[in-house]
C-alpha positions in Angstrom: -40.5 15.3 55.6 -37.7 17.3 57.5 -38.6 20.3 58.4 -36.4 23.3 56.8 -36.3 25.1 59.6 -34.0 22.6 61.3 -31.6 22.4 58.9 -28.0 23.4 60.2 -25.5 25.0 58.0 -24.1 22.2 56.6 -27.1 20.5 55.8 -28.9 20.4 52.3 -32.5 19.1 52.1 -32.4 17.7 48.1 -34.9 15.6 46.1 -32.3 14.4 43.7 -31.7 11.3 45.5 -35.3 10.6 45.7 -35.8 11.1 41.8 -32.4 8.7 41.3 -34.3 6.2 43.4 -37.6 6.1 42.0 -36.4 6.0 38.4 -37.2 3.1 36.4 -34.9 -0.1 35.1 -33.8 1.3 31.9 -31.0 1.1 29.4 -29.0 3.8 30.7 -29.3 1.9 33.9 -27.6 -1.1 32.2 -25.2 0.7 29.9 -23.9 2.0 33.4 -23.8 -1.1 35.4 -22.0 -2.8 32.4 -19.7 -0.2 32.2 -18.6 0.3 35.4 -19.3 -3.9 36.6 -16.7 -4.3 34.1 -14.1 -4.5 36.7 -15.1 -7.8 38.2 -14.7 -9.4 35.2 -11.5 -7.6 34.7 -10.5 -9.2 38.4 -11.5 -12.5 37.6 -9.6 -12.6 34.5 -6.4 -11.5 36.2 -7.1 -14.5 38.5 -7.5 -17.0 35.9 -4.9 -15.9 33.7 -2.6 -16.0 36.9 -3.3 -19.0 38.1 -3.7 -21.1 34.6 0.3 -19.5 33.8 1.6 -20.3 36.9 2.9 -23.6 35.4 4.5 -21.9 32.1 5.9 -19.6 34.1 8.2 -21.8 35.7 10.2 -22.4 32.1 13.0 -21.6 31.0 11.5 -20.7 28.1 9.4 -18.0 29.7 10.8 -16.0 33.2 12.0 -19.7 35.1 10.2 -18.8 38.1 10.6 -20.8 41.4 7.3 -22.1 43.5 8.4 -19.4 46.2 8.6 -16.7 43.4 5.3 -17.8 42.2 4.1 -17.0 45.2 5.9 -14.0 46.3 4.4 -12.5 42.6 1.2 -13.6 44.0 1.2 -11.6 47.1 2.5 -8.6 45.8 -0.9 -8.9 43.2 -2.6 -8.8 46.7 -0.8 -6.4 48.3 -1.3 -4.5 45.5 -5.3 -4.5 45.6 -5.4 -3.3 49.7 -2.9 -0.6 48.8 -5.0 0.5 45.6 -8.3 0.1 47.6 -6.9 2.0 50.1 -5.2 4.8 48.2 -7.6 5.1 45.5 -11.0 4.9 47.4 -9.9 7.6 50.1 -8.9 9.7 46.6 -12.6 8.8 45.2 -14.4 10.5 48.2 -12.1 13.8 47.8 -12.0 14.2 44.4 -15.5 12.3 42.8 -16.3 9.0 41.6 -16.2 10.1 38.3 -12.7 11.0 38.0 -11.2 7.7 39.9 -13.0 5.0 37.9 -11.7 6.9 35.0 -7.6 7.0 36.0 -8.0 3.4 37.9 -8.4 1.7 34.8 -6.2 3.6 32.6 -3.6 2.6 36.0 -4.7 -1.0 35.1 -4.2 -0.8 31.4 -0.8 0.4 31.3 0.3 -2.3 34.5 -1.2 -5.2 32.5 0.3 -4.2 29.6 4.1 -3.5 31.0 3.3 -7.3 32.7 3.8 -8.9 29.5 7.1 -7.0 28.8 8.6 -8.5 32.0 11.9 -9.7 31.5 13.1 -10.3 35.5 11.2 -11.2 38.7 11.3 -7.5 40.4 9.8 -5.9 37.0 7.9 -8.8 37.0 6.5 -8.3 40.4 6.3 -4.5 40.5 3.8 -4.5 37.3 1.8 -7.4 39.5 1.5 -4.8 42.5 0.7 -2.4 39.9 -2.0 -4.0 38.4 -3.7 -5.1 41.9 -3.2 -1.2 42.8 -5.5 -0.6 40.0 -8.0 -3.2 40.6 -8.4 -2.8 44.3 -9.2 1.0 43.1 -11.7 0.1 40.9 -13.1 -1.6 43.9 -13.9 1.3 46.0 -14.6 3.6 43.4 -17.0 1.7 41.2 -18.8 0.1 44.2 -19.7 3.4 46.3 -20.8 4.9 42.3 -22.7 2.1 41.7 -24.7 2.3 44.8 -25.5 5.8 44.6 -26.5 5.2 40.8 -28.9 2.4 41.2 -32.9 2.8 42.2 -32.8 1.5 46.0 -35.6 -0.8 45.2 -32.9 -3.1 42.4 -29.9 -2.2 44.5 -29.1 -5.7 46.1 -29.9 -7.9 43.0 -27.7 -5.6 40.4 -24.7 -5.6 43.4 -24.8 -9.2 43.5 -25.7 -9.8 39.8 -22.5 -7.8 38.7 -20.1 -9.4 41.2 -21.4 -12.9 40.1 -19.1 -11.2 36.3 -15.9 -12.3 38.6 -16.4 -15.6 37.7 -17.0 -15.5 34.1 -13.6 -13.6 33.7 -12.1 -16.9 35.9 -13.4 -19.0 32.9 -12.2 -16.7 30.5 -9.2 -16.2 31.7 -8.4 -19.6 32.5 -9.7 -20.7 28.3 -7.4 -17.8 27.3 -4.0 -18.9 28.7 -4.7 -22.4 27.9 -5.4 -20.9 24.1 -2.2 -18.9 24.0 -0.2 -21.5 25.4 -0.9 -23.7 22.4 1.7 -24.3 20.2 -0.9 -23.8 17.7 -1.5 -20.0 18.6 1.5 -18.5 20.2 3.7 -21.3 21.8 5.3 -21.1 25.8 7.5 -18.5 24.8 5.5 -15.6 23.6 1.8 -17.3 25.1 2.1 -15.8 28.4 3.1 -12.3 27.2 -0.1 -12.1 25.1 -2.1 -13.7 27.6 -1.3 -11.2 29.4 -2.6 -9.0 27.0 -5.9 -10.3 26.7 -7.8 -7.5 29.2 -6.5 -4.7 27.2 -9.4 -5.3 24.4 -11.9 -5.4 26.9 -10.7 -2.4 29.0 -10.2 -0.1 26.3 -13.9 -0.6 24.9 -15.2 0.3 28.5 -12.7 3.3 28.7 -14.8 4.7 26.3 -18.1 3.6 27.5 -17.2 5.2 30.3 -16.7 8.9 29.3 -20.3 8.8 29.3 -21.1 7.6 32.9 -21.6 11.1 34.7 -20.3 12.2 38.0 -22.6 10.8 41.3 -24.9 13.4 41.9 -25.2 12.3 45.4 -21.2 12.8 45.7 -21.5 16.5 44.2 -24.2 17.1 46.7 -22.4 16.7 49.4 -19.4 19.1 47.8 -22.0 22.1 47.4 -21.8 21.2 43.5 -26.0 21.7 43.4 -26.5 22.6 40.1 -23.8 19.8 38.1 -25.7 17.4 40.6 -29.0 18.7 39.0 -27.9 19.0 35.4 -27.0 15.2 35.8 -30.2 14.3 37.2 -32.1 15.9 34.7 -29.9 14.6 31.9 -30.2 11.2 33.2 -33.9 11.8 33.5 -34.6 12.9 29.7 -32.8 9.6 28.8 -34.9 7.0 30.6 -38.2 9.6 29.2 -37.2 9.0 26.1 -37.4 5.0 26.2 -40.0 4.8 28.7 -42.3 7.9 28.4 -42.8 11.0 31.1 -41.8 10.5 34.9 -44.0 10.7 37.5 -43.3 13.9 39.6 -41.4 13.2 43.0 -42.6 15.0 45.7 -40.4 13.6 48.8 -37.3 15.2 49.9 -34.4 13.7 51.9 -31.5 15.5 54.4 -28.0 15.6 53.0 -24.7 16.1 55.5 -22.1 18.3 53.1 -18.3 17.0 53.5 -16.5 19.5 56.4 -13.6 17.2 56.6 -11.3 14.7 54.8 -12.3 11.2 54.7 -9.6 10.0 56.7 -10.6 12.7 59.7 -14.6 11.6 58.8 -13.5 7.8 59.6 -14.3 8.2 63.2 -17.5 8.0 62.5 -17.2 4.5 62.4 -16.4 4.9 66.3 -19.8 6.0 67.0 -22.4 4.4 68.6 -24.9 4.3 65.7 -22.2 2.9 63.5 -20.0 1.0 65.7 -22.3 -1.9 65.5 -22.4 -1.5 61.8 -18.5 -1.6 61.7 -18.0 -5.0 63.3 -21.0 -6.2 61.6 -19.1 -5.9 58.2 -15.9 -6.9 59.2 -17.2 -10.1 60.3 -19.3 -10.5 57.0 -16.4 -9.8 55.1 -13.6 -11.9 56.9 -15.7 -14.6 57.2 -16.4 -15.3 53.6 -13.0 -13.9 52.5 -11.7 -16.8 54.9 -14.1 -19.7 53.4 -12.8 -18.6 49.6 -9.4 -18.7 50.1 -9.3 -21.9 52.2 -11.3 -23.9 49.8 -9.3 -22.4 46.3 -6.2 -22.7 48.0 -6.6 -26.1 49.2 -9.0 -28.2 46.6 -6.6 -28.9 44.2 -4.3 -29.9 46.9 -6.5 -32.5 48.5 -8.0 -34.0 45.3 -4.2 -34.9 44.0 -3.5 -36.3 47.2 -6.5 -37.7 48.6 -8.4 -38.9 45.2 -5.6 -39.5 42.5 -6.4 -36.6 40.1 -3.8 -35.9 37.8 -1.7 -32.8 37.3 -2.6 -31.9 34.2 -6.4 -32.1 34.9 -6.3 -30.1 38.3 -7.5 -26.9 36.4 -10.9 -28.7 35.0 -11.7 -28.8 38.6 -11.8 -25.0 39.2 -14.6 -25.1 36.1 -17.7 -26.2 38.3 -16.9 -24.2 40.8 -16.9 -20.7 38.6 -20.2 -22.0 37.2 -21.7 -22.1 40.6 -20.2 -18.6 41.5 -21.8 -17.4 38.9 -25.1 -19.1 38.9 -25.9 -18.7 42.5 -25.9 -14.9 42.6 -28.3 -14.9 39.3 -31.0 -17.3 40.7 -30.9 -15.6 44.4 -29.9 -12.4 44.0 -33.1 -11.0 43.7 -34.3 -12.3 47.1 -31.8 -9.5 48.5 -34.4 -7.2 47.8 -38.1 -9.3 48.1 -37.7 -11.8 51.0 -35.0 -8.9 52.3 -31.5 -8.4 53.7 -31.3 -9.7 56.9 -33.1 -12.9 56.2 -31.3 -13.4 53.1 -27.6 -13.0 53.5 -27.9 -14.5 56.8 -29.3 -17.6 55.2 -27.0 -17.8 52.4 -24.5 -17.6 55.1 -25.5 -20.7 57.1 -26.1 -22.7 53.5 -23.0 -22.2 52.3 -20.9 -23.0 56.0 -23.5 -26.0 56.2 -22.9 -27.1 53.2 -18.8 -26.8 54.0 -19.3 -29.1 57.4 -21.6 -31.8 55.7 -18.4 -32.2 52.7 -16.0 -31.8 55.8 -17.6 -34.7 57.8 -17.8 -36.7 54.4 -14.3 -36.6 53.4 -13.3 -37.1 57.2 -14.9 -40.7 56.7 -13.6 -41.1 53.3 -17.1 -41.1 52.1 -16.9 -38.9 48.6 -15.4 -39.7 45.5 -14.0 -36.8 43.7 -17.0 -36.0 41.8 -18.7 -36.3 45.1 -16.2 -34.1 46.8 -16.4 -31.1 43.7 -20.2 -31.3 43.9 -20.1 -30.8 47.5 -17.7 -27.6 47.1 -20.0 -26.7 44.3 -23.3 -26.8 46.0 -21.5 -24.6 49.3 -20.7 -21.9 46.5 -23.8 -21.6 45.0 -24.6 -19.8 48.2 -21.1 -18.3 49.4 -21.5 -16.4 45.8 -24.1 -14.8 47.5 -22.9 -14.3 50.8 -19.9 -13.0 49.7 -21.6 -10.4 47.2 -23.9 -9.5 50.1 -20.7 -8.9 52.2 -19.6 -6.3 50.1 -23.1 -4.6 49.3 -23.5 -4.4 53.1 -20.2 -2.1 53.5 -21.3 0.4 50.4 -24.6 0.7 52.0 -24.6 1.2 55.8 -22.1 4.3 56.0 -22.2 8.1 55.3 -22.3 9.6 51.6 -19.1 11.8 52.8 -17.2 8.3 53.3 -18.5 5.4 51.2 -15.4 5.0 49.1 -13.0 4.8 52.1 -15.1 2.5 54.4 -15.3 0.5 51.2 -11.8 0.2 50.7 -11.0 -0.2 54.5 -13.2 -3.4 54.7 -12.4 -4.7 51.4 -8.4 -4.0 52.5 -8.9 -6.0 55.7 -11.2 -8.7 54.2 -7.9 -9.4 51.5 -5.6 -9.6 53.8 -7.0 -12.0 56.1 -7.8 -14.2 53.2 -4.3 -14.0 51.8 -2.3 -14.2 55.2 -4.3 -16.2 57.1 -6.1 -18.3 55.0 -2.7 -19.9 52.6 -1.1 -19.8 56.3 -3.4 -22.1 58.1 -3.9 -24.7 55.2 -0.4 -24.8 54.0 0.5 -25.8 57.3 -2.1 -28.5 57.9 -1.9 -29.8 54.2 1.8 -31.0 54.9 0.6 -33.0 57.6 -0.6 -35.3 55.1 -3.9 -36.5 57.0 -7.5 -36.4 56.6 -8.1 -35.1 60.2 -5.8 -31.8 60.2 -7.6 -30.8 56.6 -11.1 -31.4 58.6 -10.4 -28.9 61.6 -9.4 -26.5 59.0 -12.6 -26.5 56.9 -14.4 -26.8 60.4 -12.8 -23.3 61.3 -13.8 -22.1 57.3 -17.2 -23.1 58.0 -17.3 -22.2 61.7 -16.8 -18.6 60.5 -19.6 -19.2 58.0 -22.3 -19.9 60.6 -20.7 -16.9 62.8 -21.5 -14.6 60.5 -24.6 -15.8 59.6 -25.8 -15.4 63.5 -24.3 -11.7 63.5 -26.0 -10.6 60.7 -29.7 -12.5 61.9 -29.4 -10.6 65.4 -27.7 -7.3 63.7 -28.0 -7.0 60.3 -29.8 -3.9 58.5 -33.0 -3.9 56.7 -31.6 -1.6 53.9 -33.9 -3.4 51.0 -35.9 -0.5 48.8 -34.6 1.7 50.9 -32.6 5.0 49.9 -29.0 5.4 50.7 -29.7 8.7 52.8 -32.3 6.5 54.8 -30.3 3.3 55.9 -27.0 5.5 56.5 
């Protein structure tokens, strides 16, 4: 236990984390997880409905987009989420979690909604931006709360079971557009505009759960707010009592730093030797899978109409198994994040998933696979890139200070999208219009390549952070 006498002035010594991290699984804990894990599902289903309307778009009957304004809407979406990450999670560690995860999502409601009242690519493509603003926000601001929410002992599973949501609101998305399309339901004409639509319902209930998810007691800590943080804790304690009968007493005590500067100014940390390390760790983590992701989605539709006859109008069945895997993988070994243990873990799921990449890559190389061979394949490397991509992301919320969370979040998570949306589209676009199996294989070789990089950084480097409290791995 620290002694008090060391203590400097703008040090607290607090049990509250301790009594956050030894409470246990209860609904409250799941009310909050839902309500704030929302916003992957949210993400997903901007994907699917943006990719399955991609095609009506083009109409003359909706906006008579081009492929290059397709895809000129589709960056701005991404540009959108780095400059929301960015904006929003350095405004999350000045001004509380609490505050930003409420006025992210209200930013995402009303973009969504003016999206399907375009009438002209630039309003068309500013309400894109504007949406990705508010889900790259939601990003840094519901990650870092999340974290400092959870008991340290659950942390990894619930990270990686809530991002594995991402995937069900791909589905959904997806089943959504093709509904509205329908000439049954809405028609071209008026089916994208409500398809758009379709995350309002969903938003608005958690808007409302939300008002009930209190402020990070760990974040008013460290803004001399001691008795709101213990009014929460205590209000969060009488809850989980009430289901699950008197708490144990918790006698341990950890050290807190107080904020002295911005966020920005505190970024330098990241400079420093006991964090340096911990920096490049998680950028390679989080480029690497961000760089396997886009090079597979961007490019499997691609090679299965040109290299295995699939139709047109069946490419999106293909995206189907895929999702399923996402979603599975993360649900099955999830929990090994916190039993078996980090390092082990997200290093393994790693080299599975860039092993799994090279064995498809040498298959299709040799014309070996049929195309259910070829999905299978793609499905059985995602099972586990679910994982490592979810670790990737629980690794930058943990290994940083309380007084920066938010902003190293959203400066990974800024850096990650970008190299999967320049790069990655970059690279395969070129080597797809080669028209050859061999240009395709030294791409995937790089994807994977990256894959089994990262899984050899985090085996030699990689932090033990399992059951462990926030204040102890940072």
């Amino acid at each position: 236990m620290p002694d008090e006498d060391l203590l400097t002035s703008r040090e607290i010594l607090t049990d509250i984390p301790p009594r956050l991290d030894r409470l246990p699984w209860s609904r409250w804990h799941l009310r909050m997880a839902f309500a704030l894990g929302i916003t992957f599902l949210l993400d997903g289903l901007e994907g699917g409905v943006g990719g399955s309307l991609a095609g009506a778009l083009k109409d003359p009957a909706a906006l008579h987009f081009t492929d290059a304004q397709l895809g000129l809407a589709s960056t701005g979406y991404l540009f959108g989420t780095v400059l929301g990450a960015l904006g929003f999670g350095y405004l999350a560690d000045r001004y509380g979690r609490k505050s930003l995860f409420t006025w992210t999502l209200v930013f995402y409601v009303c973009a969504t909604a003016l999206t399907a009242f375009s009438w002209s690519l630039p309003t068309f493509l500013i309400c894109r931006m504007m949406t990705g603003a508010g889900i790259g926000g939601e990003y840094t601001a519901i990650n870092s709360a999340i974290d400092e929410l959870i008991p340290a002992r659950v942390r990894g599973r619930v990270n990686l079971f809530i991002g594995s949501s991402f995937w069900v609101g791909v589905i959904l998305g997806s089943l959504v557009a093709v509904g509205f399309l329908s000439d049954r339901v809405f028609g071209l004409r008026l089916g994208w505009r409500f398809a758009f639509l379709s995350g309002l319902p969903i938003a608005m209930v958690v808007l409302y759960l939300r008002r009930h998810i209190p402020e990070s007691p760990r974040w008013l800590l460290t803004h001399s707010r001691d008795s709101e943080a213990g009014q929460v804790i205590e209000t969060i304690e009488h809850e989980v009592e009430a289901q699950l009968g008197r708490l144990a007493q918790e006698e341990r005590t950890v050290r807190l730093q107080r904020r002295t500067k911005d966020p920005i100014e505190s970024l330098n940390v990241l400079w420093q030797p006991r964090y340096r390390g911990r920096a490049l760790l998680c950028m390679v983590l989080v480029m690497a899978q961000s760089f396997f992701y886009n090079s597979v989605f961007f490019s499997a539709a691609l090679i299965l109409l040109r290299f295995y006859g699939l139709s047109a109008a069946h490419a999106g069945v293909l995206y189907l198994p895929l999702a399923v895997t996402n979603f599975i993988g993360p649900l099955v070994l999830g929990r090994l994040v916190d039993t078996v243990g980090r390092r082990t873990m997200i290093a393994l799921n790693f080299l599975l998933a860039g092993s799994a990449l090279m064995v498809s890559n040498l298959l299709f190389l040799r014309g070996g696979l049929n195309i259910v061979g070829q999905v299978a394949w793609w499905s059985v490397a995602f099972f586990f890139a679910a994982n490592a991509a979810g670790s990737a992301y629980l690794t930058t919320s943990e290994l940083f200070p309380q007084q920066i969370r938010a902003t190293a979040i959203a400066v990974f998570y800024g850096f990650g999208t970008l190299f999967a949306g320049v790069l990655g589209p970059a690279v395969f676009g070129a080597l797809l219009n080669r028209g050859d199996r061999l240009p395709i294989f030294w791409g995937f070789t790089a994807s994977a390549g990256a894959m089994l990089i990262a899984a050899l950084v985090q085996a030699i480097w990689g932090v033990a952070a399992e059951g462990k409290s926030l204040e102890d791995v940072a």
